[in-house]
C-alpha positions in Angstrom: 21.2 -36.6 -8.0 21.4 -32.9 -7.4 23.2 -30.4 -5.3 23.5 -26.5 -4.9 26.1 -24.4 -3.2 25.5 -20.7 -2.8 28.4 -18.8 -1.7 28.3 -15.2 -1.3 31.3 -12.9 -0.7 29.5 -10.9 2.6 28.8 -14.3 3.7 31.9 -15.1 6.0 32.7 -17.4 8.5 37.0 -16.1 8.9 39.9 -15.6 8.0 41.5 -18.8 7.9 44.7 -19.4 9.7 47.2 -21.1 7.9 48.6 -23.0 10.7 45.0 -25.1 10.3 47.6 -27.0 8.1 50.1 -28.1 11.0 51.2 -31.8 11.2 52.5 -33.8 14.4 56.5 -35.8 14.7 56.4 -37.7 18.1 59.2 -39.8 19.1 57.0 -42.5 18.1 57.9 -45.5 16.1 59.8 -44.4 13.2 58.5 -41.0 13.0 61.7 -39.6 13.8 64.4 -42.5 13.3 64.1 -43.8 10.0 61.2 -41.4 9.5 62.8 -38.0 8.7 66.0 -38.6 10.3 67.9 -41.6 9.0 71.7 -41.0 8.5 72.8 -43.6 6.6 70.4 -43.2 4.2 70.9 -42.4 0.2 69.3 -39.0 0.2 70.4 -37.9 3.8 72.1 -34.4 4.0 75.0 -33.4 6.2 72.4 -33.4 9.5 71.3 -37.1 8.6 67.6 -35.6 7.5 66.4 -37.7 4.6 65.9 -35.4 1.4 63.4 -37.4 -0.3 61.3 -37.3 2.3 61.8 -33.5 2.9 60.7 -32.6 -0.1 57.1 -34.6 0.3 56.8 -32.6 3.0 57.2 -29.2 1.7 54.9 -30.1 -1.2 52.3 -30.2 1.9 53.2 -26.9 3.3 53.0 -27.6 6.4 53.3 -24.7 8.6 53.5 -25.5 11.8 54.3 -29.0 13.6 53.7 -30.4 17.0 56.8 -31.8 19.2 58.2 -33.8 20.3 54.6 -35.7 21.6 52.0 -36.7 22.2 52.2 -39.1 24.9 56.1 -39.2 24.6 56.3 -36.0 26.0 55.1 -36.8 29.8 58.6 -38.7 30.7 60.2 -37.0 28.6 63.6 -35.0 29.7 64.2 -32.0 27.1 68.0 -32.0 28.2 68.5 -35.4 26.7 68.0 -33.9 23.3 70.8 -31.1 23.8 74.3 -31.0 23.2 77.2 -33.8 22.2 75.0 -36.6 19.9 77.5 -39.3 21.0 77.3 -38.2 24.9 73.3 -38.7 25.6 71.7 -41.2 27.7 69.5 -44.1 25.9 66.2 -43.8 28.3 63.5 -46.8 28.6 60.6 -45.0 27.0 57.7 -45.8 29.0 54.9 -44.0 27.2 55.5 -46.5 23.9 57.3 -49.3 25.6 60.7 -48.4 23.5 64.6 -47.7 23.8 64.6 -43.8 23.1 67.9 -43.2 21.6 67.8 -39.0 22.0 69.8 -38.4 18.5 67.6 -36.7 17.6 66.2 -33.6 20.2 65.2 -30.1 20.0 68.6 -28.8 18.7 68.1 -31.2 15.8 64.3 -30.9 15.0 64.1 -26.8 15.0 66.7 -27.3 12.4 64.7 -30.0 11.0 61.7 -27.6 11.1 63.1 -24.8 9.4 64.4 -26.7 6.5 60.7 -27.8 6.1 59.7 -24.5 5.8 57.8 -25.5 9.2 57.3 -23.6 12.4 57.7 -25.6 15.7 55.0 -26.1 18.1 56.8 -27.3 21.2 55.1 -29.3 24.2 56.5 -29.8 27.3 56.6 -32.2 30.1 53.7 -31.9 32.9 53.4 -35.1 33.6 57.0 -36.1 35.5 58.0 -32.6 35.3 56.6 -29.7 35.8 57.1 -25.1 35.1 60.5 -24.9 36.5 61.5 -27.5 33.8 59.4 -25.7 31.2 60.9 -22.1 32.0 64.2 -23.9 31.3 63.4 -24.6 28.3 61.8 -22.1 27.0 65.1 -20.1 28.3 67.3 -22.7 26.2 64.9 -22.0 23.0 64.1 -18.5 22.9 66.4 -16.1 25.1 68.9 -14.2 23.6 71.9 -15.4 25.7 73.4 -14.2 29.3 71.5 -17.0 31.3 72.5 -20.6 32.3 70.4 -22.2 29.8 70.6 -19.4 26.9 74.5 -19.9 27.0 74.0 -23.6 26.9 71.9 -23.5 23.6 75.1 -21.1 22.7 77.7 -23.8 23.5 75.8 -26.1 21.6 76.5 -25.0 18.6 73.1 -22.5 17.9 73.7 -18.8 18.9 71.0 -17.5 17.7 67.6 -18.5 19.4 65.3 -20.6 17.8 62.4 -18.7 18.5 59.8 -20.8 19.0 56.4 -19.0 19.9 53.9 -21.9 20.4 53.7 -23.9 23.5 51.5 -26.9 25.0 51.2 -27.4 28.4 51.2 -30.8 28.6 49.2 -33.6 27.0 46.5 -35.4 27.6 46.5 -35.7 31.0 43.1 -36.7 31.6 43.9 -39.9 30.3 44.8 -43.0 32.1 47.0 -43.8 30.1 49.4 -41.0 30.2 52.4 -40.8 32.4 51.4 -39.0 35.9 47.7 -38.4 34.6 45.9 -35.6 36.7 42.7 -34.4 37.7 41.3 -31.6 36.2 42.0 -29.4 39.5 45.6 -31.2 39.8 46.4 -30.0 35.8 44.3 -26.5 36.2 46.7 -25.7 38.6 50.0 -26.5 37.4 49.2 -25.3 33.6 48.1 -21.9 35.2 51.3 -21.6 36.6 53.8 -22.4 34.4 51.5 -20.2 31.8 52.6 -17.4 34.1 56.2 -18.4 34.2 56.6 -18.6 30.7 54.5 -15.9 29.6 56.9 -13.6 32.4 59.8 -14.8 29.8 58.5 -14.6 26.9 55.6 -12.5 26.9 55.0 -12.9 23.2 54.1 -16.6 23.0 51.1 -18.3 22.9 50.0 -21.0 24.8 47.6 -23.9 24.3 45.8 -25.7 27.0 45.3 -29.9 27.2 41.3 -29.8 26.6 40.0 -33.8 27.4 41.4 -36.3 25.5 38.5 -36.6 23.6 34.4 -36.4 23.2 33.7 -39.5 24.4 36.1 -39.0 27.7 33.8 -39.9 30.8 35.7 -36.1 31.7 34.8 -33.9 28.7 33.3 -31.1 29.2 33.8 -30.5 33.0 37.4 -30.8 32.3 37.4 -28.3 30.0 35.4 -26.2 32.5 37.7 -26.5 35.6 40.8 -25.9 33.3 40.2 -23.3 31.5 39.1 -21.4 35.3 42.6 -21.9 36.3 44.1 -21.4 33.1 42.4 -18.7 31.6 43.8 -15.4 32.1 47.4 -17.3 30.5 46.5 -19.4 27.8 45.4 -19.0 24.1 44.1 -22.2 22.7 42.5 -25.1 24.4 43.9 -28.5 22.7 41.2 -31.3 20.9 42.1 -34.6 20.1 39.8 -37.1 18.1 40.7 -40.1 15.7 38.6 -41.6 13.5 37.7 -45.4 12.7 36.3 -47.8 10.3 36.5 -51.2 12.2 33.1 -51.8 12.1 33.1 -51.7 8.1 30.2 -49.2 8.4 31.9 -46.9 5.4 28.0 -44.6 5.5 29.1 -44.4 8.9 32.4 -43.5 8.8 32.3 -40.8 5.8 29.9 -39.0 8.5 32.5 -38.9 11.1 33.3 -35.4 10.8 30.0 -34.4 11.7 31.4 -35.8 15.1 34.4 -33.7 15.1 31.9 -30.7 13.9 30.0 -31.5 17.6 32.8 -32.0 19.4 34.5 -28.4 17.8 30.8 -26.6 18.9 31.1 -27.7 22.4 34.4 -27.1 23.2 33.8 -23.9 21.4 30.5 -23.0 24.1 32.7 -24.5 27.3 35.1 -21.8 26.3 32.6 -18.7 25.9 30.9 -20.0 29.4 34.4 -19.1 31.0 34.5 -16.4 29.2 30.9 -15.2 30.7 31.8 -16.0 33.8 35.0 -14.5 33.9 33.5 -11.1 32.4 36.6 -11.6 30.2 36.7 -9.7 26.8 39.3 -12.2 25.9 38.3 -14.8 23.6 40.3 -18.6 23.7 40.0 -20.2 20.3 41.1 -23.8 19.9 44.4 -25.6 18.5 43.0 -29.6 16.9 46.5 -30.6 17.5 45.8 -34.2 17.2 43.6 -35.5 14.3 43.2 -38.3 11.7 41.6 -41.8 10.9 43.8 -44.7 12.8 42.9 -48.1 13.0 44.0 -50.0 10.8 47.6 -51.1 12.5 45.9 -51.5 16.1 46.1 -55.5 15.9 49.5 -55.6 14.7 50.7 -53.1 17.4 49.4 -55.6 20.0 52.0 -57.9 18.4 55.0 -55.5 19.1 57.9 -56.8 21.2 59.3 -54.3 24.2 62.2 -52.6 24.3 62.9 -52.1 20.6 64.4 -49.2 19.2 62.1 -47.7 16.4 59.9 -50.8 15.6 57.6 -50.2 13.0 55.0 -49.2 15.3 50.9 -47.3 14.4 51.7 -47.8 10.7 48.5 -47.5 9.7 48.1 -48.3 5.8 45.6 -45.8 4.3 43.2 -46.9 1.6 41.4 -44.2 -1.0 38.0 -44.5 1.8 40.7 -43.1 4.1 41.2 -40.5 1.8 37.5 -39.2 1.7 37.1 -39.2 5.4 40.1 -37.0 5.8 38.8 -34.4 3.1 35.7 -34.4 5.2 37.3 -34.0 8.0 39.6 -30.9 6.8 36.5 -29.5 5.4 34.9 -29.3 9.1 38.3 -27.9 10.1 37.9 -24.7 7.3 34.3 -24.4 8.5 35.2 -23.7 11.9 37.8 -21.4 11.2 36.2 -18.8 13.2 37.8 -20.8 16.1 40.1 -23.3 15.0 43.1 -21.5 14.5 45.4 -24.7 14.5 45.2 -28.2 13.7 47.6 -30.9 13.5 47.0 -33.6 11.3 48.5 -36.7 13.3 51.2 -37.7 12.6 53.6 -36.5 9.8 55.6 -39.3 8.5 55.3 -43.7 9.0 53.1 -43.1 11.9 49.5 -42.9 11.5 50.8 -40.6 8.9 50.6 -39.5 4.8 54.3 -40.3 4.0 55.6 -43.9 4.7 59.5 -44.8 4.4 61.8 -47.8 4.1 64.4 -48.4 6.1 67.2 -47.5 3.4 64.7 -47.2 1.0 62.0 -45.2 -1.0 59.5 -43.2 -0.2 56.2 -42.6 -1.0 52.3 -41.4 -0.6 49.7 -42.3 0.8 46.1 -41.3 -0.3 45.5 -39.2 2.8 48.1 -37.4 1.8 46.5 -35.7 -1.3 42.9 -33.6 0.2 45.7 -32.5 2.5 48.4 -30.7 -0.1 45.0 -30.1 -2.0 43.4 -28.1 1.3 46.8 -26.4 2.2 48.1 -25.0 -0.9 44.4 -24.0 -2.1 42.7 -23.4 0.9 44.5 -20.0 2.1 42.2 -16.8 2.7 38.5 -16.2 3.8 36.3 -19.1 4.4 32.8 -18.8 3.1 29.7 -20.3 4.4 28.8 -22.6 2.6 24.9 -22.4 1.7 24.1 -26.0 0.5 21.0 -27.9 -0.5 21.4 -31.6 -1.3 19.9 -34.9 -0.4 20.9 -36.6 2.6 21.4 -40.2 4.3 21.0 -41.7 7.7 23.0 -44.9 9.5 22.9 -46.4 12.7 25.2 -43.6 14.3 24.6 -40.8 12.4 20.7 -38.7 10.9 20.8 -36.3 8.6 23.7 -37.2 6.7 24.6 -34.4 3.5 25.6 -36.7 0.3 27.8 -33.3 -0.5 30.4 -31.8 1.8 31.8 -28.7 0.8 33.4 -25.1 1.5 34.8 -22.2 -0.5 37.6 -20.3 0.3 38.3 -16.9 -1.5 41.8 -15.6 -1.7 41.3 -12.0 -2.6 45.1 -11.7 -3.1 45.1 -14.0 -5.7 42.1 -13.7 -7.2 41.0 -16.8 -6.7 37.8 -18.6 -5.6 38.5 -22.8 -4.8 35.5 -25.0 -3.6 36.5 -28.0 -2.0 33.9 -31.1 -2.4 33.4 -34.5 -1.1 30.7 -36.9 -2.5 29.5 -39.4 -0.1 27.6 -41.1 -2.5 28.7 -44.5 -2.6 26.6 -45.6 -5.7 25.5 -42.0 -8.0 27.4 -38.7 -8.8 26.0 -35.7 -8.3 25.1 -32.9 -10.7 26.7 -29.7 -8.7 25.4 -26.5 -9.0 27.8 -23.5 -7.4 26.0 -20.1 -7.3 28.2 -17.6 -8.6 26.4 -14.6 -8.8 28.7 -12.6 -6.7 32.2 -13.3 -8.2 31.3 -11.6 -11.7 34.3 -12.6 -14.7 35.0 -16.3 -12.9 36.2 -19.0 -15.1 37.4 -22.9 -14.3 41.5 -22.8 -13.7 40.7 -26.7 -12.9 38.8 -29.5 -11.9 41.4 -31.7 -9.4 39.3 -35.6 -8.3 40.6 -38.6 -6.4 38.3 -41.3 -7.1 39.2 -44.9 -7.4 36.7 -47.6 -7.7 38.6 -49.9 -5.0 37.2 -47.9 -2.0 40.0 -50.0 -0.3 42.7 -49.2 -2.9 46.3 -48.8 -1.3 49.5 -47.0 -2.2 52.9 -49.2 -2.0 56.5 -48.8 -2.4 55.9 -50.7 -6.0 52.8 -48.9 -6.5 53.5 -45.6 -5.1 50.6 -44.0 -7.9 47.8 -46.5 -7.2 45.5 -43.6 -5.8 46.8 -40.6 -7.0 44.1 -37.7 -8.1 43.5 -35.9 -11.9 42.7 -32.8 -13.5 40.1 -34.3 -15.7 36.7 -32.7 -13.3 34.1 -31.8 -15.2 32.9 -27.8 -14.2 31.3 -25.4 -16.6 30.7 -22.0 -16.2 27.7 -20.0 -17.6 27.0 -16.6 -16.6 26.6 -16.3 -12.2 26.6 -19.8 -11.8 29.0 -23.5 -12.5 27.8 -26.8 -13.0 30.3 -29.2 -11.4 29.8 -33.2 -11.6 31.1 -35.0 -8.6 32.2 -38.5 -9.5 30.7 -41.2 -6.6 33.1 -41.2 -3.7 35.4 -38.3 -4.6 37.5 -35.8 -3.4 36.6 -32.7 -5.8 38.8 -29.3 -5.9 37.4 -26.7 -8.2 40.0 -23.8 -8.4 37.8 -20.5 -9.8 39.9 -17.6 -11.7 38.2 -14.4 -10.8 37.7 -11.0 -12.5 39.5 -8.1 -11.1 
């Protein structure tokens, strides 16, 4: 089988925004306890962070990450997270049916954040709360000091503010499921004004917007609509949410998901741009996928869980190398749309639903999601090109007109590089890959990453922590204005191109 790419320097779809990167910690399962924090631990530091685990993360480099939910966040009371460790309440947390401890809050995760090399992306509570409770924290976070809640922070130990400078309003709260779910008008109304609060205290943030819960949501669409007509004048991002499965065993199927999250970023893409019309705004709202990722896997297990625990081992979903190509995929659509997705957070960051899994008191390790994300975020900084691509396609029972080859380049002009990222959904051949080189005169192969495995179900464990791990053995050649790549069936390809100056 054959495929072409052409890529042409003129030929851009953005700049792409690094925070397309950004990962998710919810007070979730052991996300947090026994996840990054875990004091007792052999590699925890002075704050009770686990080292070995901070350092998988900053081999990600992760820019920017979502806190502290996610569905936590609508009963959730920011204050609990502040001050003396040994003086804060224990709450019933009603959004995952567990004991919330609060050891861990804001004043430990910005610190957290920054030792991460990570931004913060703070959510706050409009589901039992509402902007008066926001404003106060945003005071606590980001004003200097000579207010009630900017001397607090002070007290606390943290006189300088933490300056964080993205916001959600909420989450979710279409959903039934969420604590004090609203209508569309209900949210529209309250997200418009604690925008204005907040954006009267800090003008210099940026705001994102809860967009539906997802494409499917009997709500999508007009949701967005209504919202964003309250909200518009205040916010900067709507949010979209989407999760991916393979329950059905349909693997065709599910390597063609993120043509589904390609639909769903086009539509929420022409809701906004109608508002804008309407609103003869020359503003333009581009769009934060701060929730992403396959999960599955752990959903029977989950039903299992006992109440009330603190920390269970809870959406533990264990990845397999299929896993693996469906994320690639799905990062791919991400860098494609980078026009207008200007944040993404893979969801989450650490045991849950997440690339890095713990033991309690013990290692940890990879899982084979893990690598097309270090791959995309340490290669896949600068201008996105549009991909031109000819190759063979398939169809299933959900999906037409199925490319065997996804791909995109990305050019970073700073470092003279050129990096095409390719997945073949081939099941059964490889494919002889053709990249059109014509416009990046002097280029020559740096490397050839793959993650293949011929388990598509292969695992990671604590014993086996380099199951599915990728190589540098890719075959690319280059010949004058043109490579021939050969993508191994079922892999995750990164070509990295050395340009001429």
């Amino acid at each position: 089988m054959k495929a072409k790419l052409t890529l042409n320097r003129d030929f851009v779809i953005g700049n792409v925004d690094e925070r397309i990167f950004g990962s998710f910690i919810e007070h979730l399962g052991r996300a947090v306890y026994n996840g990054i924090y875990e004091p007792t631990h052999p590699t925890a530091d002075e704050k009770g962070f686990r080292t070995d685990v901070m350092e998988l993360v900053k081999q990600l480099n992760v820019p920017i990450i979502r806190y502290p939910g996610g569905n936590f966040v609508s009963g959730y009371n920011w204050e609990d997270g502040t001050g003396d460790p040994t003086k804060r309440p224990r709450r019933a947390e009603l959004a995952w049916h567990t004991i919330e401890t609060n050891e861990v809050g804001i004043d430990e995760f910005q610190e957290w954040a920054k030792r991460a090399g990570s931004q913060v992306m703070q959510a706050v509570n409009l589901g039992t709360r509402g902007p008066e409770e926001a404003r106060n924290l945003l005071e606590y976070c980001n004003f200097p000091k000579g207010t009630y809640y900017s001397d607090l922070r002070r007290a606390n130990g943290f006189e300088e503010p933490f300056g964080i400078k993205v916001w959600c309003l909420g989450n979710e709260m279409d959903g039934p499921w969420q604590i004090c779910a609203k209508t569309a008008e209900e949210y529209g109304r309250i997200a418009c004004e604690t925008a204005k609060i907040m954006k009267d205290l800090d003008p210099d943030i940026e705001l994102v917007a809860c967009g539906s819960s997802g494409l499917g949501m009997p709500t999508f669409g007009k949701w967005e609509a209504t919202v964003l007509e309250h909200t518009y004048n205040y916010v900067d991002y709507v949010s979209l949410h989407s999760y991916y499965s393979n329950a059905e065993e349909d693997t065709p199927s599910f390597l063609a998901c993120s043509l589904d999250m390609d639909k769903f970023i086009k539509s929420v893409t022409a809701i906004c741009d109608y508002v804008k019309a309407v609103k003869h705004s020359d503003k333009t709202v581009n769009l934060s996928f701060d929730e992403w990722n396959v999960w599955f896997h752990s959903n029977e297990s989950d039903k299992k869980l006992e109440r009330w625990q603190i920390a269970p081992h809870q959406l533990e979903d264990i990845y397999n190398f299929e896993d693996a190509l469906v994320v690639g995929c799905l990062l791919i659509t991400l860098l494609k749309n980078c026009d207008r997705v200007k944040m993404a957070c893979l969801a989450q960051l650490v045991n849950v639903i997440a690339p890095i899994m713990t033991e309690n008191g013990g290692p940890a390790w990879v899982q084979p999601i893990y690598y097309p994300f270090m791959h995309a975020s340490n290669y896949g900084k600068g201008i996105a090109l549009s991909p031109v691509v000819n190759c063979d396609s398939y169809s299933t029972k959900k999906m037409k007109e199925v490319p065997f080859v996804e791909t995109i380049g990305i050019l970073n002009e700073k470092e003279h590089e050129l990096t095409v990222f390719a997945v073949n959904r081939s099941l059964e051949d490889s494919i002889e890959f053709e990249i059109d080189l014509r416009d990046f005169t002097g280029a020559t192969v740096m490397e050839h990453i793959v993650l293949e495995n011929d388990d598509l179900k292969a695992v990671n464990s604590s014993t086996d922590p380099n199951h599915v791990a990728p190589h540098k053995n890719g075959v690319t050649k280059v010949k004058e204005g043109s490579a021939t790549a050969i993508l191994n069936k079922s892999s995750w390809n990164v070509i990295r191109f050395r340009l001429g100056k």
